[in-house]
N, C-alpha and C positions, 0 to 999 in steps of 0.2 A: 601240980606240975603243968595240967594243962594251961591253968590260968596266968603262969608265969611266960609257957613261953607265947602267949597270943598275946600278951603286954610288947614282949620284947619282939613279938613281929613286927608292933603297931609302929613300935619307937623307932623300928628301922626303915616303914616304909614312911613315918613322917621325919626322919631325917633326910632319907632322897628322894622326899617329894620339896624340902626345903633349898637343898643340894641344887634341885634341878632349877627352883625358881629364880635361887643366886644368879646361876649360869646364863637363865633368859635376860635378867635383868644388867650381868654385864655383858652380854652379847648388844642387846637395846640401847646399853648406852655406848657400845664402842660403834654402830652404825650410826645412832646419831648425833656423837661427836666428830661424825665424817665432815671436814672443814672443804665445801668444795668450792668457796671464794679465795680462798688462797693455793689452792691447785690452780687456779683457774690465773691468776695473778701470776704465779710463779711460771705460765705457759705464753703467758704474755710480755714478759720479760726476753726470755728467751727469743721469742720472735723477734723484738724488737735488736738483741744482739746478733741473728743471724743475718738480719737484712740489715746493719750496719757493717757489719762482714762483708756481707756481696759486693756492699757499693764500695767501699773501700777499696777492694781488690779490682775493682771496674777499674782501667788506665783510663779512660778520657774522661770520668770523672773525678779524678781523683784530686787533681790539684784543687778543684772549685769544692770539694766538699770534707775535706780532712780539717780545715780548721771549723766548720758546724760539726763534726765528730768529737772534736778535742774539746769545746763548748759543752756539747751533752754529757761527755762522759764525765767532766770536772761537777755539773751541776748537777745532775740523775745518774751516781754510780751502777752498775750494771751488778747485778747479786750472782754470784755463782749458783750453777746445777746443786751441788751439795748441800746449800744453805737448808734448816732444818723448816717445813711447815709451820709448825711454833713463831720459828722468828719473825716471817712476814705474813704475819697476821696483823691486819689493822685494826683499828680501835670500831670501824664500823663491824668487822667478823666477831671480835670480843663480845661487840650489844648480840650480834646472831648468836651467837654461842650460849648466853646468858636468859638468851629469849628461848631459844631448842632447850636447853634444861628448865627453863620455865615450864613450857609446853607440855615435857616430858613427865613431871611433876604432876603438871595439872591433867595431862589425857594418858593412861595405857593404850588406847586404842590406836594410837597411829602408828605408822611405820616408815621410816627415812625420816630424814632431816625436812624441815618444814623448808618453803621456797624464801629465798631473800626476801627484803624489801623491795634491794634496787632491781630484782625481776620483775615484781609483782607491780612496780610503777612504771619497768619498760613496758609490760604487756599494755597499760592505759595509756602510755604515750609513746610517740615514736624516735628513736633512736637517732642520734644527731650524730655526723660525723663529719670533724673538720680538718683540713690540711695543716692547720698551724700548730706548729709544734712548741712554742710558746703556750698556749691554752692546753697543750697537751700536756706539758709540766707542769703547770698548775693542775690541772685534773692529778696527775700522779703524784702529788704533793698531799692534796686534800683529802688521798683515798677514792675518788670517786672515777667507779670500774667501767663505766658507761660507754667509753672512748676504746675501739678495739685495734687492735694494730700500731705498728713503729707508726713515728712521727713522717711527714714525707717532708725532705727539705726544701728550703726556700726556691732554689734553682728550679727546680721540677714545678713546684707550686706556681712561681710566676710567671714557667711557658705553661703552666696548664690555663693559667690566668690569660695570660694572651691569646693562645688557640679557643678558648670560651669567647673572648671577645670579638675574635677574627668571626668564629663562626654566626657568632649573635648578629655580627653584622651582615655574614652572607644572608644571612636567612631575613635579617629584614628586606635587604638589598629586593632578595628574591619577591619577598612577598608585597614590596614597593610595584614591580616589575610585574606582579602575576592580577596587581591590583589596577594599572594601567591596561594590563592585557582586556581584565574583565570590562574597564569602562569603553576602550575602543571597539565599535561595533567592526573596525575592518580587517580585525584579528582573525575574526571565528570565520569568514567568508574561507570557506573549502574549494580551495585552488590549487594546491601541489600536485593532485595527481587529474590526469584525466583520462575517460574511455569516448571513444568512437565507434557509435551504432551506426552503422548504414543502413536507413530507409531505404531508400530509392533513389531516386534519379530528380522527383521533384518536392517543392517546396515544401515539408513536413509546419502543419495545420492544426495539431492537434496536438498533447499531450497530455496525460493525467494520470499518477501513481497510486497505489491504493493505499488507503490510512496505516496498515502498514510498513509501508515501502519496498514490501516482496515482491510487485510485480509492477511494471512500467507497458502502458499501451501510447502507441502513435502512430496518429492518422497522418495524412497528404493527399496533393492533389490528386498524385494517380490513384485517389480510387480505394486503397488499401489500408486495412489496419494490421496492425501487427501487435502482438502479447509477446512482452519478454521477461522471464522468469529467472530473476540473480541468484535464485538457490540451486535452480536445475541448469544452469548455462554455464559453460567453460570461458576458457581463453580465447576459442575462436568468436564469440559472441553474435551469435544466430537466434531469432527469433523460434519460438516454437511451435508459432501458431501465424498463418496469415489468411486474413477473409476479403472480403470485399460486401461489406453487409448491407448497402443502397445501391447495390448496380454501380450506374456511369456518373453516381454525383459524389462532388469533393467534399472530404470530411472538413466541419469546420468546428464543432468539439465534441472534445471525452472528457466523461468527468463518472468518477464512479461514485457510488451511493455510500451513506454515513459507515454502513456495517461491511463494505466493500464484495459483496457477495454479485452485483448487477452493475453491469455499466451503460452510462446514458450514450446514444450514437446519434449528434445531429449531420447533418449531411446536407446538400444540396436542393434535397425534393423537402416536400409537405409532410412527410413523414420519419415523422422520430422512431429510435430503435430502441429496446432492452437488448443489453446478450448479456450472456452470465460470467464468469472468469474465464471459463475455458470457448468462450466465442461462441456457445449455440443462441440463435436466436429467443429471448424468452416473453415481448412482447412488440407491437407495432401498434404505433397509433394509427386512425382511420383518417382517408380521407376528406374535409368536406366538400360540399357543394360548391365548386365555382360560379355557377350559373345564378344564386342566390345572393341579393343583396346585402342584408344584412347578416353580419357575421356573431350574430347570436343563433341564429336561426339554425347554423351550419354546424355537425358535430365535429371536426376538426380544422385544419389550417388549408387555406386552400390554395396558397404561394409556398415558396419554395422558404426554408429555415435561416434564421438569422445565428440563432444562439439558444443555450439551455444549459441549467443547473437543476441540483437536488436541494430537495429544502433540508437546510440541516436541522433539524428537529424531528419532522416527521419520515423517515427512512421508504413511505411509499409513495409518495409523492414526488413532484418533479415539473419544472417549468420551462417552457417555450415560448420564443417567439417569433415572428416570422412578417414576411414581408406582405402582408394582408391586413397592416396594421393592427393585429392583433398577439396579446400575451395570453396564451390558454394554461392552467391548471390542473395537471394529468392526474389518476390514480393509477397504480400497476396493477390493480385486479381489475379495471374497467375499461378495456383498451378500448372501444367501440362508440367512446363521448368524453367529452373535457368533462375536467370537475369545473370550472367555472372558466371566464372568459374577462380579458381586460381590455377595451379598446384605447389605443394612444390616438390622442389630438392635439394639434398643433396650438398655435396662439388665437389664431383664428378661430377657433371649434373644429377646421376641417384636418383629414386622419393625417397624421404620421408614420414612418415606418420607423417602428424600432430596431438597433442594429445589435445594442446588447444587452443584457438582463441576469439578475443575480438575487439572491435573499438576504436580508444581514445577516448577521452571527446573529443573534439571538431569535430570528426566525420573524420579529416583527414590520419587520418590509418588504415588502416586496418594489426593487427598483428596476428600471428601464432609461436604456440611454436613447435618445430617436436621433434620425439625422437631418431632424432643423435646428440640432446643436443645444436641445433640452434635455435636462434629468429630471424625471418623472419617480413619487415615492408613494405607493398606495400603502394603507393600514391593511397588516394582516386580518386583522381580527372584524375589520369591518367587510363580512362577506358580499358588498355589492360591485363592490370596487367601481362606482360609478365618478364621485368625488377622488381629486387627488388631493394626498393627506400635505406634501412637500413638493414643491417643482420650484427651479428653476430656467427659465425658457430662455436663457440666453448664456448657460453654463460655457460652453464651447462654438466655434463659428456657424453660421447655419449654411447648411448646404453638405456638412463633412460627418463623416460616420464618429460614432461615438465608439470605438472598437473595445473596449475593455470598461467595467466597472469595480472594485475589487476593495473590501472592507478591511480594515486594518484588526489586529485582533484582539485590543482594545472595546472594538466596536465602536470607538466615537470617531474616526475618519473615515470618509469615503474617497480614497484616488479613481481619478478617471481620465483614460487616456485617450485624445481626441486625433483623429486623422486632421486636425488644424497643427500639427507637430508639436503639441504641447503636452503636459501631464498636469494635473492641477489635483491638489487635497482641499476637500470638503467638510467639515464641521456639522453637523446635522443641526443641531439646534441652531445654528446662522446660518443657513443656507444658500443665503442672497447674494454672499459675496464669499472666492476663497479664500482659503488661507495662505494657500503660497501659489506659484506657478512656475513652470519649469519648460523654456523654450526651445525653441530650434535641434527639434528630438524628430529624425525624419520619421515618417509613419505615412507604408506603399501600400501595406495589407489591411483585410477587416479584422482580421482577428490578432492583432498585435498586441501582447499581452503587458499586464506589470504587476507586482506583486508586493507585499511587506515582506522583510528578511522575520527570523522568528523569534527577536528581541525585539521589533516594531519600531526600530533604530533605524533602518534604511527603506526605499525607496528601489525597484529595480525595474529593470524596462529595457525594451529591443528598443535598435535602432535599425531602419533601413539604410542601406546604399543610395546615395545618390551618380550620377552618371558620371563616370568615368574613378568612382572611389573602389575598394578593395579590400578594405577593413572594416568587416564583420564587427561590430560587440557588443557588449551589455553595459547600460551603464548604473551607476551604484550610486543614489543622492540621499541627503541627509535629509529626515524627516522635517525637523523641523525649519529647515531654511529653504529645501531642495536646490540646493547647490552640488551641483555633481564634485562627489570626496575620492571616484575613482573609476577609470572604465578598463573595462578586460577584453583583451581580445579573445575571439572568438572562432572564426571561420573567414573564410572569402566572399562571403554574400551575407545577403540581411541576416539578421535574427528578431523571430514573431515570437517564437512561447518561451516561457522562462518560468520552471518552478523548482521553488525549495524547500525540501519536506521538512521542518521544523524537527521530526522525532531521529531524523537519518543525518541531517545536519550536509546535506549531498544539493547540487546543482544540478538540474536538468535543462537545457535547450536546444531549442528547435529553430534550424537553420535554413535559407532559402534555396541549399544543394541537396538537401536530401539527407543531411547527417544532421544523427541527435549527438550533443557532446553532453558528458557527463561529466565533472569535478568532485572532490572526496580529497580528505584529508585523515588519513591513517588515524593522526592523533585528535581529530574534531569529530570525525564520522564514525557511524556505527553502524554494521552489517552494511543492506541494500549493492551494491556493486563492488566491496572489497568481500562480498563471498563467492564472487567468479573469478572474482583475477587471481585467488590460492590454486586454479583448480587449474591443471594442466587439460590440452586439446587430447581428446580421444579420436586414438588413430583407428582410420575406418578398416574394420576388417575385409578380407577381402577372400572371397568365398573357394574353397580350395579344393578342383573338382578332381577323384581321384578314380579310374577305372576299373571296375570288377576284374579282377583277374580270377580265370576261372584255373586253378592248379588240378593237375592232370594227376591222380592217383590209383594204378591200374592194379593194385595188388594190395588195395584198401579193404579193412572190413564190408560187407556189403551194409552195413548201418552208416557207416562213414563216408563211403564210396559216394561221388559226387556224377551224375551222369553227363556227358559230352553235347555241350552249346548243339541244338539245335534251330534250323533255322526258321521262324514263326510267320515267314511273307506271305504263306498259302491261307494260313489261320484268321491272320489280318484280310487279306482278298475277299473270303466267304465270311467273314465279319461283315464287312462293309457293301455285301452285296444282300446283307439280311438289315429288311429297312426299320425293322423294330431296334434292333442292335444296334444300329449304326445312328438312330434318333434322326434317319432324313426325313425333311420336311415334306408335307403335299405337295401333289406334282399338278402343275397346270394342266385343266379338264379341257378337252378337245370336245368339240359338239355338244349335244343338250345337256348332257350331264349322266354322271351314275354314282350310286351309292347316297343319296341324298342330296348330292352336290351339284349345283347348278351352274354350267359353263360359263354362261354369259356376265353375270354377278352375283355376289354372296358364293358364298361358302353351303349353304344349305337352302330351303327353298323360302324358308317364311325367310332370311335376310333379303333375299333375294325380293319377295313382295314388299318387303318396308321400304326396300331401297327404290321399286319403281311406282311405291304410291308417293314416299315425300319426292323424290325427283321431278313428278309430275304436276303440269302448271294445273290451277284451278281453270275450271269453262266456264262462262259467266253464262252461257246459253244451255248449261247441262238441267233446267227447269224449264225450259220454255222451246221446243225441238222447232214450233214454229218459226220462230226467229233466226234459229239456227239456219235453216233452209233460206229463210228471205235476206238475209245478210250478204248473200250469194246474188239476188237478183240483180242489181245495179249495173256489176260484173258481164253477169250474161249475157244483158243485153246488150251491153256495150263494147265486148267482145266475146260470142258465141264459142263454141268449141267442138259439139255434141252433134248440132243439128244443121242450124243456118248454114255453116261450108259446104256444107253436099249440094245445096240446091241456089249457091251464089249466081252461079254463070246462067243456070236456068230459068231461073227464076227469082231475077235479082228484085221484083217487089212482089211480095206474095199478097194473093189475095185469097178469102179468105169469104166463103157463102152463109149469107144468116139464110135458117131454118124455119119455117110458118111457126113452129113449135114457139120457136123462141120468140115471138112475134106474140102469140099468143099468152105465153105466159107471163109476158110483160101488161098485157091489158089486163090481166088476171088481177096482176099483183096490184096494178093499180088501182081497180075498186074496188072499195071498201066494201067490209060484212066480215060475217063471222070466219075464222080459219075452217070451221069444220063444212061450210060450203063451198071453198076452194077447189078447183078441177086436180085431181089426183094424176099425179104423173106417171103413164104406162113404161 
């Protein structure tokens, strides 16, 4: 019995272990006879019936699109919501279907429906979709599911067509327009907005910003330089710093160092400055010897300053030159001797005075303008600088200062601006002749500046006033011709210095009233002076003095309780009548003196003896007392004082008796023998 029914247990758990396998296996096939290309179809359908809906019921388009509606519907009937699965299945879902029962067949292991083809080929390539609803019935025709969305019709499609083409056009339009912008160099010149600094009163000399463009220094003739700082400065636009770092001579330039930490100050006198950003002095060149001929001999410049730069390469270094016909070679750790020394000479061998001087961009020249109207070019690298490597000795007129030298940053032009009112660009490797020239440019100052724009496209340069004119400017020439392309006004009197910071994209110049004008364009410029003008004027406070009031509480705790203003004029009195307390100074000593203090001079006794030994003249007879007494004789006799007036009227010739003694000891001395038998005088 037992073995019967352990049979008929077996039989029953491997009939519902059969039972169950059925069940998985129609479960398996009813998930992955999941048709979801024709769910997917029939969702697509319907879209395209609802938005044929919309636009139909649109009034103002309806007239223009009811008969492409009447067209679609007659050619691609529209299937109803109800139609069964089954029915619109394509002949491409049949291969799917036949493929999934394949699959099915061949693996247990998976589960869902395997992915289509037309997935598995969108995922490798990208999905196209086109407005034409012609190609879109065909797609719908051939089965192929790729194309998602109603058709869009023609009307819509040809203004979409038009506004592409409108726009294709603006945008070349634009970039015709942005492409002219780029080629004219007189686009980017930053001129809509401008500020007014006021120096002073006279002709600002100087200018130089730092490789940043955070900070802007300017010198003039009165004397003063001023630090002004566009991150820390308002609306009112005030200097933050002003010195006077040579005394009473006129600055004639600033120019800060590669790393902008030091700034160079020449000036009027023989001695060049360092100061650091915030204006303290940090070194001084030495003076040399006037009184010395040769200006080798002499550790620094012994006339008064022409001009000076930094060498851009070596950030310690720095050059001068000066009206002692000489160009010296500073170090900043050696203030107390040049690093070396250049002398300019004229055509003749005899000295010239150089008026400007500068290094190239690449740091291998050193050049000099003098004013017998020569440009002089020594080899860096040749430390004797005795030969000149480049000259021409008839570059500009002789007689007129060379005020300006300035390298393009290319490096292959040298512009130089001559007080003969011209500008002329240089070619280094032909030096003999220029390349272009640019005239009737007035030029009243030495230091009258001109500069490359920071495309290397333009040319720029002051111009003086001549007598009875009024219009200040700058004018703006073309590199390559130097034909003046544009001039800007300015101010009402000359303009000497003009710079433009290539990274700031800003205009700075220096006028012969004592304002610097500054120019910036919102949409060209960056930072440097549009981060003052955001900044509103701060209003000065004004100090708001409030008197103690003492409140009278007569029924206060005695902790609280405040005691009744007394009045302090006795306390003060006996203060100031206590001379320790009061810190009064020594009182002037009446007679010899007491307490160590001596009336007459010094403060104590030994001042007092230093003070009447150096006061006191040297005696040239305090070795010889002899002399001292006969220096007197000459005197005496020729007017007595002592003796002779007592016995004038008496005995106005005195006579005067020799003695036998005397008599005798004359015959003594006259003959000769030995001293030791001489008659001994009683």
């Amino acid at each position: 019995m037992d073995e019967i029914d352990n049979q008929s247990r077996s039989r029953t758990v491997q009939s519902d272990s059969q039972s169950n396998e059925k069940k998985d296996d129609k479960d398996i096939k009813k998930a992955r006879n999941f048709d979801f290309m024709a769910m997917f179809h029939e969702a697509r359908q319907t879209a395209k019936e609802r938005t044929l809906n919309n636009i139909v019921a649109d009034s103002d388009f309806a007239d223009i699109i009811e008969p492409e509606i009447e067209s679609q519907s007659k050619t691609s009937p529209v299937p109803s919501p109800a139609t069964k699965i089954s029915s619109t299945k394509s002949p491409v879902t049949k291969v799917m279907d036949n493929d999934s029962n394949s699959a099915i067949e061949d693996s247990e292991d998976e589960i869902g429906p395997p992915l289509p083809s037309d997935f598995t080929n969108d995922f490798k390539t990208e999905t196209r979709i086109t407005p034409n609803p012609q190609y879109d019935e065909k797609n719908d025709n051939s089965g192929d599911d790729s194309f998602i969305g109603p058709p869009i019709p023609t009307v819509l499609s040809m203004m979409s067509a038009e506004t592409s083409e409108n726009t294709d056009r603006d945008h070349d339009s634009d970039e015709d327009d942005e492409a002219e912008d780029d080629e004219n160099p007189l686009t980017k010149i930053p001129q809509s907005h401008e500020i007014i600094l006021n120096h002073g009163a006279k002709t600002v000399s100087a200018l130089a910003l730092d490789p940043s463009g955070a900070r802007l220094v300017t010198g003039s003739f009165d004397f003063d330089v001023k630090l002004w700082d566009f991150a820390g400065m308002d609306t009112s636009l005030r200097s933050f710093r002003s010195l006077r770092p040579c005394e009473c001579h006129q600055i004639k330039g600033l120019e800060y160092s590669i790393t902008g930490d030091t700034l160079l100050v020449v000036a009027g006198n023989a001695q060049a400055k360092i100061i650091d950003r915030d204006g303290f002095e940090v070194m001084e060149c030495v003076k040399g010897d006037q009184y010395l001929v040769d200006q080798a001999s002499t550790k620094g410049h012994t006339a008064s300053l022409n001009s000076g730069c930094w060498n851009p390469k070596l950030k310690e270094e720095f050059l001068t030159c000066a009206n002692d016909c000489t160009l010296r070679l500073w170090d900043v750790n050696k203030p107390l001797k040049h690093k070396n020394i250049i002398k300019t000479k004229s055509t003749g061998g005899r000295k010239t005075i150089p008026t400007s001087c500068t290094y190239s961009l690449d740091g291998r020249y050193i050049v000099a303008g003098c004013n017998d109207g020569s440009i002089q070019l020594w080899d860096y690298n040749k430390h004797t600088y005795v030969n000149v490597a480049i000259q021409n000795k008839n570059a500009h007129m002789n007689g007129s200062d060379i005020t300006c030298l300035r390298f393009s940053y290319d490096g292959r032009t040298l512009a130089s601006r001559g007080g003969d009112d011209t500008l002329k660009l240089w070619d280094i490797r032909s030096f003999q002749k220029p390349l272009n020239v640019a005239r009737n440019l007035e030029n009243r100052f030495p230091m009258t500046d001109c500069i490359f724009s920071p495309d290397d496209k333009l040319v720029v340069t002051g111009v003086s006033l001549q007598k009875n004119q009024t219009e200040g400017k700058i004018v703006f020439l073309d590199r390559e011709s130097l034909a003046v392309v544009k001039e800007m006004h300015v101010s009402e009197s000359s303009t000497i210095k003009v710079l433009w910071h290539p990274k700031l994209n800003q205009m700075v110049v220096g006028c012969g009233d004592g304002l610097v004008k500054l120019y910036y364009d919102p949409k060209k410029s960056h930072r440097g002076a549009m981060l003052c003008m955001v900044k509103r004027e701060r209003k000065v406070k004004q100090a708001e003095i409030v008197a103690a009031q003492n409140i009278i509480t007569p029924y206060a705790l005695p902790m609280f309780r405040q005691g009744r203003p007394t009045s302090t004029r006795k306390f003060d009195e006996k203060v100031r009548k206590d001379p320790v307390k009061s810190h009064r100074p020594d009182l002037p000593v009446s007679g010899p003196g007491t307490g160590g203090r001596v009336g007459a001079k010094g403060a104590t006794l030994s001042q007092y003896v230093a003070q009447q030994i150096v006061s006191r003249k040297p005696d040239p007879f305090e070795k010889d007392p002899r002399a001292a007494i006969l220096r007197h004789a000459k005197e005496a006799s020729e007017n007595p004082y002592w003796i002779d007036p007592a016995y004038k009227k008496t005995q106005p010739n005195p006579v005067f008796r020799e003695t036998e003694d005397d008599e005798d000891d004359k015959k003594i001395d006259d003959e000769p023998g030995p001293i030791w038998k001489k008659k001994k005088l009683q």
